[in-house]
C-alpha positions, 0 to 999 in steps of 0.5 A: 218546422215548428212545433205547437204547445206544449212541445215547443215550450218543452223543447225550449226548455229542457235541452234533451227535449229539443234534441229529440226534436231536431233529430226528428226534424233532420230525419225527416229533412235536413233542409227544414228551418227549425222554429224556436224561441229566440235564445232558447234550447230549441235553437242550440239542438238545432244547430247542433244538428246541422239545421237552420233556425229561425228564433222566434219573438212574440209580439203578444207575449210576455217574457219572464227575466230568463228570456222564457215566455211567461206561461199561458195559465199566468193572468199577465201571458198575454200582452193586452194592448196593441201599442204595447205588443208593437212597441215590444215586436219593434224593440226585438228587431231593431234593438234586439230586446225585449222587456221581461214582466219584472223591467230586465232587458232580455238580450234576443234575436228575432227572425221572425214574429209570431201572432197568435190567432186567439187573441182578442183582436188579432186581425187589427193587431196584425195589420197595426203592427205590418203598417209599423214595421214597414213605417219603420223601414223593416223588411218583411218577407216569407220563409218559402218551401224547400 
């Protein structure tokens, strides 16, 4: 289960936020993976209630130095190029990193990859980056229903 927009950033980060949520999510069942940002809220409340997580990395994102995606409305949100979003998607799964906007290298575990459909070219970006992880030897695999 992952929740969209605003609520998944909210549970992100505001911890009481992401309680609620992985309540919500155990009550309606305990067998779901909670999505959320790697390293963030959202994973710690759902642990905390006995939920599998998936920590979640953007390839077309940018991260700020605290791990947090730098918010949509900012001109820098999305990563424009490519090369660059594949290079920063390759980093987070076999070197567990990513590189915030101002040059930090921010500590995250990545099991899973999220691509936003809204960017310009994401049909291409998708397939460059599934051609560069399994060039890399990366495994890519499917979250299957309970």
């Amino acid at each position: 289960m992952k929740p969209h927009g605003g609520l998944y950033t909210l549970s992100a980060r505001q911890p009481a936020i992401a309680r609620v949520v992985a309540a919500a999510v155990r009550a309606c069942d305990p067998r779901l993976i909670l999505f959320g940002l790697a390293g963030s809220a959202s994973i710690g409340a759902a642990r905390e209630a006995g939920l599998r997580v998936a920590q979640e990395v953007f390839a077309g994102r940018n991260y700020r130095s605290d791990g947090s995606l730098t918010p949509r409305a900012a001109a820098n949100a999305l990563v424009e190029s490519t090369e660059r979003a594949v290079a920063q998607a390759l980093a987070s799964v076999r070197a567990g990193t990513v590189t915030a906007e101002d040059g930090t290298v921010v500590a995250v575990t990545a099991d899973t990859l999220c691509l936003h459909g809204d960017g310009r070219h994401v049909v291409d970006f998708a397939q460059t980056l599934h051609g560069a992880l399994r060039a890399a030897g990366i495994g890519i695999s499917r979250f299957e229903p309970c």
